[in-house]
C-alpha positions as a Markdown table, in Angstrom:
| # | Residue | x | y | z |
|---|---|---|---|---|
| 1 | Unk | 38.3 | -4.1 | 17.7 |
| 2 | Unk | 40.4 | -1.4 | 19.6 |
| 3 | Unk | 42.8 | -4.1 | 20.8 |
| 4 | Unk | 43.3 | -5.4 | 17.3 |
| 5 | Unk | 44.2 | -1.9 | 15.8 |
| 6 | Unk | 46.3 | -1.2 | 19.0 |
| 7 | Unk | 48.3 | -4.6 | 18.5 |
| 8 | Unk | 48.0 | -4.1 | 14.4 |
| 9 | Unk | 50.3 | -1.2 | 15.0 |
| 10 | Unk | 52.6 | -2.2 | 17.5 |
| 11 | Unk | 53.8 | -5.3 | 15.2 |
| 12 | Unk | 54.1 | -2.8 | 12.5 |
| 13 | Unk | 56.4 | -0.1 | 14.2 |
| 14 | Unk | 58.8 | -3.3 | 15.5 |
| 15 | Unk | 59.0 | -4.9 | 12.3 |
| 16 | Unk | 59.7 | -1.1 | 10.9 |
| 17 | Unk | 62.8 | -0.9 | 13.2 |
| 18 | Unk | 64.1 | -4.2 | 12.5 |
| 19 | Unk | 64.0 | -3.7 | 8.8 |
| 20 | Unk | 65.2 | 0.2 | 8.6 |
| 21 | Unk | 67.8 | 0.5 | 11.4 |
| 22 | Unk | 70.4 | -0.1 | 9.5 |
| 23 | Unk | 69.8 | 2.3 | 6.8 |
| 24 | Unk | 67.3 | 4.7 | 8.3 |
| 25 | Unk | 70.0 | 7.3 | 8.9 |
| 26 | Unk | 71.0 | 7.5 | 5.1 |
| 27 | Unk | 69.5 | 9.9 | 2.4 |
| 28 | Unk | 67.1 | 9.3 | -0.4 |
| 29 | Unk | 70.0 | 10.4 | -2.7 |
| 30 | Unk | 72.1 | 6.7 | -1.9 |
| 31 | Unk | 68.6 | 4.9 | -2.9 |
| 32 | Unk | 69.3 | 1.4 | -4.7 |
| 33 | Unk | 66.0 | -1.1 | -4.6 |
| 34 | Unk | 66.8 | -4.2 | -3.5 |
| 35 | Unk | 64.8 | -6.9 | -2.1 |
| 36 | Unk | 65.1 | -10.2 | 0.7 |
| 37 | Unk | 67.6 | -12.3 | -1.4 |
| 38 | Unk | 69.8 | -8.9 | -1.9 |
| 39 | Unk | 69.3 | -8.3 | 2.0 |
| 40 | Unk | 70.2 | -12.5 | 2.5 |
| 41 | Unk | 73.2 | -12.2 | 0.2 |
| 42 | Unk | 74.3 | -9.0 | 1.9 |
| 43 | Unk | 74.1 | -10.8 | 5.4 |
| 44 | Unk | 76.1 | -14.1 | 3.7 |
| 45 | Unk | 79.0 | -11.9 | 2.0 |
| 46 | Unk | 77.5 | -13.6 | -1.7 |
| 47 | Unk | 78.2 | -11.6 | -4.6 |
| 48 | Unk | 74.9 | -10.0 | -6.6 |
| 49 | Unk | 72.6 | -12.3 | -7.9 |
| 50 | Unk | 72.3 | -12.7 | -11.9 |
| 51 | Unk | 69.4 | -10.8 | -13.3 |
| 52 | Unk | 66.7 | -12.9 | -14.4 |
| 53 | Unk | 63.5 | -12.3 | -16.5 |
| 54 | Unk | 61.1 | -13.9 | -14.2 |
| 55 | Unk | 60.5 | -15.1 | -11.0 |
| 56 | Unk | 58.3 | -17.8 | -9.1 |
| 57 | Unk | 57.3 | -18.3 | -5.6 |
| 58 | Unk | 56.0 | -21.3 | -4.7 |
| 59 | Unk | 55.1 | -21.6 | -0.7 |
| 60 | Unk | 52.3 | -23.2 | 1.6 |
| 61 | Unk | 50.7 | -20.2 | 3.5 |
| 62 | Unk | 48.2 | -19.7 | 5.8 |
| 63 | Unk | 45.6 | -16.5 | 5.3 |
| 64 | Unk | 42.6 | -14.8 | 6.7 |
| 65 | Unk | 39.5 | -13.1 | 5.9 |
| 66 | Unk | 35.9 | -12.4 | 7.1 |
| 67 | Unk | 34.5 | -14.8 | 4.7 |
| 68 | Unk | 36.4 | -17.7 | 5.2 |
| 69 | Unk | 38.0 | -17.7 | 8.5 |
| 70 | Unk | 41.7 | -19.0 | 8.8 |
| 71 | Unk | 42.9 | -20.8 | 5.5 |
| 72 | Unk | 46.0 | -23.1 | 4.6 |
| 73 | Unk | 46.9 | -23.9 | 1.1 |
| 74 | Unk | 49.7 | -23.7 | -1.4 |
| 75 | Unk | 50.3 | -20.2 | -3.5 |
| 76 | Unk | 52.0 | -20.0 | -6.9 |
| 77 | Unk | 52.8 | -16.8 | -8.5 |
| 78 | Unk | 54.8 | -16.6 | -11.8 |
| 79 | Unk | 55.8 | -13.9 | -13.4 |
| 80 | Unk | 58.0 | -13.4 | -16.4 |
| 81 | Unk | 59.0 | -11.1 | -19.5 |
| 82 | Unk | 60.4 | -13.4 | -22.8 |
| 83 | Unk | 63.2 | -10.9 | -23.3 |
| 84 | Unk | 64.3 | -7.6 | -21.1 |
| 85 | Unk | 62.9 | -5.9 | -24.6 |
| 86 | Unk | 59.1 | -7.0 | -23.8 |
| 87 | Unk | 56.9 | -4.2 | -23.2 |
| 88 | Unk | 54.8 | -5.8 | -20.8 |
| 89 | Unk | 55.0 | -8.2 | -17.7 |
| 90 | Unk | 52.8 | -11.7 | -17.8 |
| 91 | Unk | 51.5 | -13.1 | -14.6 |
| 92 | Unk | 49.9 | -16.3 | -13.6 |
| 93 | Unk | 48.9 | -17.0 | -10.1 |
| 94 | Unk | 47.5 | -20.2 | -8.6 |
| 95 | Unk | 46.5 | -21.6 | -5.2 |
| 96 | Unk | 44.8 | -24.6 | -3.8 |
| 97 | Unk | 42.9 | -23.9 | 0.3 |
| 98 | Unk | 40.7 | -25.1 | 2.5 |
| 99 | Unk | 39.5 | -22.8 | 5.6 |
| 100 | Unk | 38.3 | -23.5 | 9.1 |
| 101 | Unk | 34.7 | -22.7 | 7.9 |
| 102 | Unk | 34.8 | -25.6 | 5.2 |
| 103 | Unk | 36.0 | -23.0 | 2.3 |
| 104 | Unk | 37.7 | -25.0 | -0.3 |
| 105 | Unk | 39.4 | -23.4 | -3.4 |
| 106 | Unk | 40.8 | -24.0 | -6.3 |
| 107 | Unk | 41.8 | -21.5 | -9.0 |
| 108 | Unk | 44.6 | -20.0 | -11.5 |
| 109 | Unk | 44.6 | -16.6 | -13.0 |
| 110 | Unk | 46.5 | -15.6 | -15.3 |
| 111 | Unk | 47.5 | -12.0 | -17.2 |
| 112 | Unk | 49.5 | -13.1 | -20.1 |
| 113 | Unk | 51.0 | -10.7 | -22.8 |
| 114 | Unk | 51.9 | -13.3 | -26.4 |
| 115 | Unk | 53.1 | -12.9 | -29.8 |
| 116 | Unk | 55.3 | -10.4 | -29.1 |
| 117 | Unk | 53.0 | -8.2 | -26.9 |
| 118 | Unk | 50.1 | -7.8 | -29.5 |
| 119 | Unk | 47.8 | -10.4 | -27.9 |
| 120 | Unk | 46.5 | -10.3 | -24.4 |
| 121 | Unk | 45.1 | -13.3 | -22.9 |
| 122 | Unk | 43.5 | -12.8 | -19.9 |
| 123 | Unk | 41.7 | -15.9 | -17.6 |
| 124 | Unk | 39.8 | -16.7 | -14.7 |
| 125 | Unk | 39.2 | -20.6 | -13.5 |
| 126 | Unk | 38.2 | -22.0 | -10.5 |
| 127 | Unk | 36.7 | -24.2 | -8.4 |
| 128 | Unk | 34.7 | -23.0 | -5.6 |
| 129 | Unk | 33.2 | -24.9 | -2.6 |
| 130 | Unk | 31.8 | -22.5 | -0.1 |
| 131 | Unk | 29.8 | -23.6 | 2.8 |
| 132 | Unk | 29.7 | -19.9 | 4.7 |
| 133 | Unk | 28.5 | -17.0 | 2.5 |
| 134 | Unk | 26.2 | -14.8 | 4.5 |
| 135 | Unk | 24.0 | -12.8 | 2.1 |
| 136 | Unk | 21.8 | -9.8 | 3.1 |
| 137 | Unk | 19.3 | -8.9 | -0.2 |
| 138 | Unk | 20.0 | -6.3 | -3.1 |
| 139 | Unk | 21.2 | -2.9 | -2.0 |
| 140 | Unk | 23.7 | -1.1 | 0.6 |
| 141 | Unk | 20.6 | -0.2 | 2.6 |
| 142 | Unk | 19.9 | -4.1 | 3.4 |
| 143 | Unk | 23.4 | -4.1 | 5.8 |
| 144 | Unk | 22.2 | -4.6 | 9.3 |
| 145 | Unk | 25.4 | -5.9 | 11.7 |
| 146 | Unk | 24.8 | -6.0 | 15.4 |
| 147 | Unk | 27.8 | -7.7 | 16.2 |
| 148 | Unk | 31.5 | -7.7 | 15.8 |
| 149 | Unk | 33.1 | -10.3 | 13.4 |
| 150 | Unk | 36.9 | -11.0 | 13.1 |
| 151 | Unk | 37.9 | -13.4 | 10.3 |
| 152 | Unk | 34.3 | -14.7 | 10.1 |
| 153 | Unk | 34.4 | -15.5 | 14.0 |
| 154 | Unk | 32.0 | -13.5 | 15.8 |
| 155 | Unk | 32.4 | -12.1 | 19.3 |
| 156 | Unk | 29.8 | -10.6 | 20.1 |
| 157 | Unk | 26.1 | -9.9 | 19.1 |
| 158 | Unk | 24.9 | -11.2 | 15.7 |
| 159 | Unk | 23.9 | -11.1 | 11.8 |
| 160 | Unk | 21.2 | -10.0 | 9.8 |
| 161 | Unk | 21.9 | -12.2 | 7.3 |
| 162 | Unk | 21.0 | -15.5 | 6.1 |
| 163 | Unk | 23.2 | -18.0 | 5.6 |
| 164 | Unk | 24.0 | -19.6 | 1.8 |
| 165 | Unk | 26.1 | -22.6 | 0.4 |
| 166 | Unk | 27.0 | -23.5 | -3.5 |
| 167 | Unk | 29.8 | -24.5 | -5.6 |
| 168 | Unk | 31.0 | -22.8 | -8.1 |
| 169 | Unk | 32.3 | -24.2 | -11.8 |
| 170 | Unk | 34.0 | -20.8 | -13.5 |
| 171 | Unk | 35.8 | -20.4 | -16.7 |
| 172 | Unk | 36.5 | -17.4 | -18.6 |
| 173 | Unk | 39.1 | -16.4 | -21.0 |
| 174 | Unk | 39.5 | -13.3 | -23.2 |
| 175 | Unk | 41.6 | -12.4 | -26.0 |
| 176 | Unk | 42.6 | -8.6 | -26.7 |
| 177 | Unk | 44.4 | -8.0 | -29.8 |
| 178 | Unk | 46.7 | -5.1 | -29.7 |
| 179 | Unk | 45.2 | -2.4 | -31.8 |
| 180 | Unk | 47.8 | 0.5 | -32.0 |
| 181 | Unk | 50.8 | 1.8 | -29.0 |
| 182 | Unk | 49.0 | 0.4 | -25.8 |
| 183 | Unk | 45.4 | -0.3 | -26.9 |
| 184 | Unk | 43.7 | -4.0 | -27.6 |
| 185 | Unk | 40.3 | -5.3 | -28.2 |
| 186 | Unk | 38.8 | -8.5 | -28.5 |
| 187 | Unk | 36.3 | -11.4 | -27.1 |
| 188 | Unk | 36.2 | -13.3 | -24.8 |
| 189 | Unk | 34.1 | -16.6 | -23.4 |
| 190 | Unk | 32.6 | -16.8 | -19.7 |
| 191 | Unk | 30.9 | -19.9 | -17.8 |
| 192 | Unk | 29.6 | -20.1 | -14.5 |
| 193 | Unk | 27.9 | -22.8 | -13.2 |
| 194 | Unk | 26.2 | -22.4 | -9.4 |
| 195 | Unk | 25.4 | -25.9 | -8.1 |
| 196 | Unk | 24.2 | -27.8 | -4.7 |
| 197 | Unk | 22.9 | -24.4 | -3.8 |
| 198 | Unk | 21.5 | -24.9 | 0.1 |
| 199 | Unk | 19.6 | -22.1 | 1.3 |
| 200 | Unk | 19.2 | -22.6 | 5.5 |
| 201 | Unk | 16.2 | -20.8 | 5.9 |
| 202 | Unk | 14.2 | -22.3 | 2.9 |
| 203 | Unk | 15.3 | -25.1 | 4.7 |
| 204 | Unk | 13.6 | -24.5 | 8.3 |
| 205 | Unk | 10.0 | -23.7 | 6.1 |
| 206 | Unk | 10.6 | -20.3 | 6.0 |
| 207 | Unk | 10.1 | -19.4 | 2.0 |
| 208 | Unk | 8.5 | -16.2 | 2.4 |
| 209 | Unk | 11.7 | -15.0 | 4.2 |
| 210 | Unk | 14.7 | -16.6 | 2.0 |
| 211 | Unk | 16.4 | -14.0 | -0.1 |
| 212 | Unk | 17.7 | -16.3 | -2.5 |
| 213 | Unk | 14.4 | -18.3 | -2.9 |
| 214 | Unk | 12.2 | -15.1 | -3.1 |
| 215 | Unk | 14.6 | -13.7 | -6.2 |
| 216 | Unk | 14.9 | -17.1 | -7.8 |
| 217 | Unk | 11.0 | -17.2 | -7.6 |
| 218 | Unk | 11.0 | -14.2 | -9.1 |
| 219 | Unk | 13.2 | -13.9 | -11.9 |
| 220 | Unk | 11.7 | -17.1 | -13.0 |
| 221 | Unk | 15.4 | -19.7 | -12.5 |
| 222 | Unk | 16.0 | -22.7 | -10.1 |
| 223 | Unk | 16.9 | -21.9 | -6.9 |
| 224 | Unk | 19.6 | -24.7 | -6.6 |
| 225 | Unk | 21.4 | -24.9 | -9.8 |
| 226 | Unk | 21.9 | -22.6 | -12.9 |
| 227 | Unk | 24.1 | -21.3 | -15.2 |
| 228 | Unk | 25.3 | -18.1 | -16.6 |
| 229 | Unk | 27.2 | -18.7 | -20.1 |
| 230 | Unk | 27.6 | -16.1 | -22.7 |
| 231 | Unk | 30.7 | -14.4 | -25.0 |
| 232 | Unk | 32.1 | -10.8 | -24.5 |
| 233 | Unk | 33.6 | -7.9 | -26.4 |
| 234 | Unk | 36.1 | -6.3 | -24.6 |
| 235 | Unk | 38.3 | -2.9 | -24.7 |
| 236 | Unk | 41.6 | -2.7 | -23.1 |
| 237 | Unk | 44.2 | 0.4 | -22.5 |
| 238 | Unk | 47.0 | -0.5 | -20.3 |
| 239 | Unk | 50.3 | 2.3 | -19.6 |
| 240 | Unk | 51.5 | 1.0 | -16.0 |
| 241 | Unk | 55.1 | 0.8 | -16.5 |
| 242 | Unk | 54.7 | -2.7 | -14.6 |
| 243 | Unk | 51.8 | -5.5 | -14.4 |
| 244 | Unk | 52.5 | -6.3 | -11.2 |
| 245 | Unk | 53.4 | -3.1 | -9.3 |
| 246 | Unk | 52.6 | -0.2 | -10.8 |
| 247 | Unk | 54.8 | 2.7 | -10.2 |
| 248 | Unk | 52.9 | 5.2 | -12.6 |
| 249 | Unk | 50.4 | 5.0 | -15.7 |
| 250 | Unk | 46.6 | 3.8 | -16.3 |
| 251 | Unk | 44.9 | 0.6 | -16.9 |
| 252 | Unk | 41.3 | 0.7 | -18.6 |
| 253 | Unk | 39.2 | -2.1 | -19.1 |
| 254 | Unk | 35.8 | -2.4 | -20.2 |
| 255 | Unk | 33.7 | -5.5 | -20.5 |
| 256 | Unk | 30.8 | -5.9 | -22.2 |
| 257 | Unk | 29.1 | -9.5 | -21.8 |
| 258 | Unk | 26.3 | -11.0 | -23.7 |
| 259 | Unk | 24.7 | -14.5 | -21.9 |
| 260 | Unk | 22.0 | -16.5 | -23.7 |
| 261 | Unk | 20.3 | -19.5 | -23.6 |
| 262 | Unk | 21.7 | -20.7 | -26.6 |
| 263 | Unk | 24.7 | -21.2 | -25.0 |
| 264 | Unk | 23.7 | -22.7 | -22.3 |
| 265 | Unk | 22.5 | -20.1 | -19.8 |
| 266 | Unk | 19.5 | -20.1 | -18.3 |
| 267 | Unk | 18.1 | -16.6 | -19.0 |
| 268 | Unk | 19.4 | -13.9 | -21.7 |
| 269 | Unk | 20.9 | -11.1 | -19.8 |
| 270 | Unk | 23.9 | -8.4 | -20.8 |
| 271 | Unk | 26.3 | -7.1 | -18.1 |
| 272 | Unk | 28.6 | -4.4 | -18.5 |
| 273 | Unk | 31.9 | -4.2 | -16.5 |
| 274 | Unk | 34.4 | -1.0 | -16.3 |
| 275 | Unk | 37.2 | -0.8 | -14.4 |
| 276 | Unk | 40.0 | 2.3 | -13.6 |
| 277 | Unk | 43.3 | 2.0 | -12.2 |
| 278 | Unk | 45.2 | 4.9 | -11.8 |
| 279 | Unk | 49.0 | 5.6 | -10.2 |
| 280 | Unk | 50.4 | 8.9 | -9.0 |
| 281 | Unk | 54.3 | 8.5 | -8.3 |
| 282 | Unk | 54.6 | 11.6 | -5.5 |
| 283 | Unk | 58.4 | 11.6 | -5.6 |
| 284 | Unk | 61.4 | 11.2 | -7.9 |
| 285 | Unk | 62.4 | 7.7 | -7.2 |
| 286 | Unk | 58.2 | 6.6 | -7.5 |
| 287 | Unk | 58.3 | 5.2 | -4.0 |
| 288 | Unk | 55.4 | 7.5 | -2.3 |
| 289 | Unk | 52.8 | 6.6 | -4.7 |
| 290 | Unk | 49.1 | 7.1 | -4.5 |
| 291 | Unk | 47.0 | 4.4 | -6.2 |
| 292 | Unk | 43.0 | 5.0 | -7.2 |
| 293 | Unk | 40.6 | 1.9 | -8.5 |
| 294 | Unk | 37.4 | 2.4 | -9.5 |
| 295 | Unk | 35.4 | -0.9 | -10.5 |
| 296 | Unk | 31.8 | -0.8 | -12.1 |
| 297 | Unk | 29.5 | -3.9 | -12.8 |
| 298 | Unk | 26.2 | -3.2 | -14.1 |
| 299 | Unk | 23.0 | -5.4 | -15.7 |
| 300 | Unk | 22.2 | -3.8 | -18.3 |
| 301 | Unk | 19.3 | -5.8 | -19.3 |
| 302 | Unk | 17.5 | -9.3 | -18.9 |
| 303 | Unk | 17.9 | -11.0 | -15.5 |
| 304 | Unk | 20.8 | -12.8 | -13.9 |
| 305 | Unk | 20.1 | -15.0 | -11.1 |
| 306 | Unk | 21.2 | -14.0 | -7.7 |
| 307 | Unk | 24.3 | -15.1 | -7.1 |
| 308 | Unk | 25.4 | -13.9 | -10.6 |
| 309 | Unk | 24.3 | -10.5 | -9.4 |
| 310 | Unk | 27.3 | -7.9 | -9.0 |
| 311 | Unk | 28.5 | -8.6 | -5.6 |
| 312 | Unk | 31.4 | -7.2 | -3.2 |
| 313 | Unk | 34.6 | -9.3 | -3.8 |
| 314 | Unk | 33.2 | -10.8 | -6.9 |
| 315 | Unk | 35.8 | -8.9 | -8.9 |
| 316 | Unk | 38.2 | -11.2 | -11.1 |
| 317 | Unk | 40.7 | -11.4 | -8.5 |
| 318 | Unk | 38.6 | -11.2 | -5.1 |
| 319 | Unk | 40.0 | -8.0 | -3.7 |
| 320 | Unk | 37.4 | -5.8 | -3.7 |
| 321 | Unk | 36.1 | -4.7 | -0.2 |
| 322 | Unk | 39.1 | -5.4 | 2.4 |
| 323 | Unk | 37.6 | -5.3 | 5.5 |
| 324 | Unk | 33.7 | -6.8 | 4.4 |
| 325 | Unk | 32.6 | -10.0 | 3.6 |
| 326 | Unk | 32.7 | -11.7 | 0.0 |
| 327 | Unk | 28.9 | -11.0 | -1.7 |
| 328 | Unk | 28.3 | -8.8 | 2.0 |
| 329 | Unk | 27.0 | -6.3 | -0.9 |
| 330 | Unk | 25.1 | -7.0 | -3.9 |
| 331 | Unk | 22.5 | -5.4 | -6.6 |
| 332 | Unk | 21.5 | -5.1 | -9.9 |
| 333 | Unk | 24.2 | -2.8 | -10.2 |
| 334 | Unk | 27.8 | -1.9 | -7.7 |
| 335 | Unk | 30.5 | 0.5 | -7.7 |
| 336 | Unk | 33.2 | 0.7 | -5.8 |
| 337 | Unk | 35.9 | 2.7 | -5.5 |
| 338 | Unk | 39.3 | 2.8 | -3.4 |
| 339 | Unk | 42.3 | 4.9 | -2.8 |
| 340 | Unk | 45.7 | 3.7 | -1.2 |
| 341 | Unk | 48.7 | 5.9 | -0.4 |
| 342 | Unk | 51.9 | 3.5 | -0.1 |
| 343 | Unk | 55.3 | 4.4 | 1.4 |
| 344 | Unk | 58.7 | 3.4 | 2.1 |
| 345 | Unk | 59.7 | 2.1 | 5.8 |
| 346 | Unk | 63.1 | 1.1 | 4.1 |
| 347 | Unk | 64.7 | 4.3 | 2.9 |
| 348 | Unk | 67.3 | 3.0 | 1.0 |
| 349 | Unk | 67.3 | -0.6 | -0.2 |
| 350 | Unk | 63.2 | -0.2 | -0.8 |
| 351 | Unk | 62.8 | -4.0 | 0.8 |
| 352 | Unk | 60.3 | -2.6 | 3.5 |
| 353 | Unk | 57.2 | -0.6 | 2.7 |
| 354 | Unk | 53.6 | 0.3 | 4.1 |
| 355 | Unk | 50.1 | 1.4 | 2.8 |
| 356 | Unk | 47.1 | 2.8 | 4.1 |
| 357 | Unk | 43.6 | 2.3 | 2.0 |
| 358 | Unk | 39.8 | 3.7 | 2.1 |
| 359 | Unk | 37.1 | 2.8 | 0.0 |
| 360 | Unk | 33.9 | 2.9 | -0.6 |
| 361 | Unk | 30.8 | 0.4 | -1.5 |
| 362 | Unk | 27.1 | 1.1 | -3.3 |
| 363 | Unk | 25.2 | -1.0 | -4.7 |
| 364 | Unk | 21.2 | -0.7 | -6.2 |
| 365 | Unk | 17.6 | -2.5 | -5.9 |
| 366 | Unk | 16.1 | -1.2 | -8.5 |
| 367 | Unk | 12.7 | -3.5 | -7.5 |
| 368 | Unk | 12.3 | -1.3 | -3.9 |
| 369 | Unk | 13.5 | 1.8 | -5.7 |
| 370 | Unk | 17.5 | 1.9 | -4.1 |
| 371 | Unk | 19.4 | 3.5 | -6.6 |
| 372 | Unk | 23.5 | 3.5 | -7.2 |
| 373 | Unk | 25.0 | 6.1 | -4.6 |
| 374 | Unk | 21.9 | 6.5 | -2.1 |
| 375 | Unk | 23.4 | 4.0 | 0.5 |
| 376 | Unk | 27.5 | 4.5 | 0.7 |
| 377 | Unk | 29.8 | 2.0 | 2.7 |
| 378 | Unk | 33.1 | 2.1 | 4.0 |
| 379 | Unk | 36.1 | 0.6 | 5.1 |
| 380 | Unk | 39.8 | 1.4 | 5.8 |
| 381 | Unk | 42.9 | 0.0 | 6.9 |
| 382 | Unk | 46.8 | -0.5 | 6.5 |
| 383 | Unk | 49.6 | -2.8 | 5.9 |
| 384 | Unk | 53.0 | -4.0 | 5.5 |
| 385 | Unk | 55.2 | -4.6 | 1.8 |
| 386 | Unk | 58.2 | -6.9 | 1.5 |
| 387 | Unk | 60.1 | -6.9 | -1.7 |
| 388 | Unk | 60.4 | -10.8 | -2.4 |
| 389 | Unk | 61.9 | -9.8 | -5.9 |
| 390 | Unk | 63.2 | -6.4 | -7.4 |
| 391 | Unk | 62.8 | -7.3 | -11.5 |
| 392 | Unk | 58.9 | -7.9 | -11.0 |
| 393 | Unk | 58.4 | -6.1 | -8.1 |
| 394 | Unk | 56.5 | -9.0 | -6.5 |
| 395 | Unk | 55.9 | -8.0 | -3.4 |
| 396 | Unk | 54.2 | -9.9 | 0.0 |
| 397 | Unk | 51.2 | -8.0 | 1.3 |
| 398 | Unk | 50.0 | -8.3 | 4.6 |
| 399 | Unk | 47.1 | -5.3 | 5.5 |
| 400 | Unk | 44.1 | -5.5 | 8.1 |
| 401 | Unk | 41.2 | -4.2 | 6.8 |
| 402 | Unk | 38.1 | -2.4 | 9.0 |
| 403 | Unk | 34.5 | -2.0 | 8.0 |
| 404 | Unk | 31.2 | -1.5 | 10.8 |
| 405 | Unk | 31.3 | -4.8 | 12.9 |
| 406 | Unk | 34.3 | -6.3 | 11.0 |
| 407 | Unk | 37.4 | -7.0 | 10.6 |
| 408 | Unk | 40.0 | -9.1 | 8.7 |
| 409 | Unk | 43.8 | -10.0 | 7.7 |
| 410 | Unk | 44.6 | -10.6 | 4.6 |
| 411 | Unk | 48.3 | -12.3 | 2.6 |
| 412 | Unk | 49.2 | -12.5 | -0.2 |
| 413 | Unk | 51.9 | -12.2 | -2.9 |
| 414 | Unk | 50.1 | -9.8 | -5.1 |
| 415 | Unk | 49.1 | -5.9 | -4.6 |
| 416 | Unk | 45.3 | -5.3 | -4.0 |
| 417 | Unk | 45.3 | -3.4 | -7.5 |
């Protein structure tokens, strides 16, 4: 893991001279943010490009993670404003990939701000075949890693885990209605539908052992295909003075989900989601900034079956937990909380940039008596920003993340949070 970090930083420090020695020299005070077709158009002689109220990249990529392994696929992000005038940013992202460890997924998520700014629609769908989530039981406590893993490759040792395949049907879709100045509520309708659930070691004989067979024994649901369906009320304050990247302000969001078998789902259960973004601007020109998340998801009552449960990188937008596996945590009930300082490399044109992040995983068992902060875990790590586009602040994000035993890359075109 040494080597990684060691060769981690060394591509960051050349790629910080290549970018800044041109304008390293200069003083905050001749700041102008500009981003790679402004540095492109600088290079060519072109004349400024026309301001334009959205922007969308389109590109094949290839990613990382511990999960997965190495992924190729096609990105889409879209962002737009219908007039300079509109209070808030919309976004819609999208990407198709397959992964060396038979990963294939298909989803588009959008954050889209209507009728003028009074009606937030908010969705999650996807398509999920995964063939290589390794799951550990209910609690932080469960965790036992005697190897090293990079990008779901491991080097050395092995896992305490047991090995779990599904697909995944998901749609949900809220609607917040603007209340008054920056507050909405509304509903919303969520479906999940686990399928072709393969458990390895229920498999080899082993029953008494499986973690998912044990629970789904349990909690009295099939063990290789249910469903979770149900409607929700939901809350909403949002001040960031952009969607995208914030620079300053607050995003709230609380959830509150109702599932019943009259809708489909195969046991009644409640869940209750919270979630906290906050955003410090350290400076004048809101380019040291520090960023804090907290996320919450909590069964409040009834049962949910086990891969329903609240799990580490089960968030909306799978970003939870750089550094860890997705579901490497899970529990009746998870926090998690994280805290990233970013930077400018780029002094003056703001094209270049850099972040460091911690945070910090519990989750409960409330069957074995592991309560919410008796087991913490942690990870850490940095990265590199390049402003694609200047009016949305879209930016590319390339960070390496670090937990006990793991580590991963991760791209993308989107900030963590």
């Amino acid at each position: 893991m040494s080597k990684t970090f060691v060769l981690f930083i060394c591509i960051f420090l050349e790629a910080s001279h290549s970018f800044c020695q041109t304008d390293s020299l200069k003083t905050d005070s001749a700041f102008q943010q500009q981003d790679m077709m402004d540095w492109l158009a600088n290079l060519s002689s072109k004349p400024p490009r026309p301001v334009k109220n959205s922007f969308l990249l389109l590109v094949p990529y290839i990613s990382s993670n511990p999960t997965s392994g190495f992924n190729v696929g096609l990105g889409l992000t879209y962002t737009y404003k219908k007039s300079k005038t509109d209070q808030y940013l919309s976004v819609i992202t999208g990407s198709v990939s397959y992964s060396t460890k038979k990963l294939a997924n298909i989803s588009l998520k959008s954050n889209m701000y209507v009728a003028n700014g009074k009606l937030n629609l908010n969705g999650d769908w996807r398509l999920l075949i995964n063939n290589n989530e390794t799951t550990y039981g209910l609690g932080t406590d469960k965790f036992h890693n005697d190897g090293v893993d990079i990008n779901g490759v491991p080097t050395e040792g092995g896992s305490a885990g047991q090995l779990l395949k599904y697909n995944l049907v998901r749609f949900y879709e809220t609607a917040s209605f603007k209340l008054f100045n920056i507050f909405f509520a509304g509903i919303g309708l969520h479906y999940d539908h686990y399928y072709n659930i393969i458990d390895d070691i229920f498999l080899s004989g082993d029953s008494a052992r499986c973690i998912h067979h044990q629970h789904s024994k349990e909690n009295g649901s099939n063990s290789e295909d249910y469903s979770i369906v149900g409607v929700s009320l939901n809350l909403l304050f949002d001040s960031r003075d952009n969607q995208v990247n914030a620079y300053k302000g607050h995003f709230v969001n609380v959830n509150y989900r109702i599932n019943l078998t009259d809708f489909g789902s195969n046991q009644n259960s409640t869940v209750l989601l919270t979630e906290l973004r906050s955003f410090l601007p350290l400076d004048r020109y809101k380019r040291h900034i520090l960023r804090f998340w907290f996320y919450g998801n909590f069964v409040t009552s009834g049962k949910v079956p086990y891969l329903g449960l609240p799990a580490l990188g089960y968030d909306q937008r799978q970003r939870t937990g750089r550094g860890y596996k997705l579901g490497q945590f899970r529990g009746d009930n998870l926090v998690y909380g994280e805290t990233e300082y970013r930077f400018p490399i780029s002094r003056n044109t703001g094209i270049l940039g850099g972040d460091v992040f911690f945070n910090v995983t519990s989750t409960s068992d409330r069957k074995n008596g592991i309560w919410l902060l008796d087991y913490l875990r942690f990870g850490y790590g940095g990265g590199l920003r390049i402003m694609l586009d200047k009016q949305s602040r879209t930016r590319l994000a390339i960070d390496l993340g670090v937990s006990p035993g793991s580590v991963g890359f991760y791209f993308g075109a989107q900030e963590t949070f």
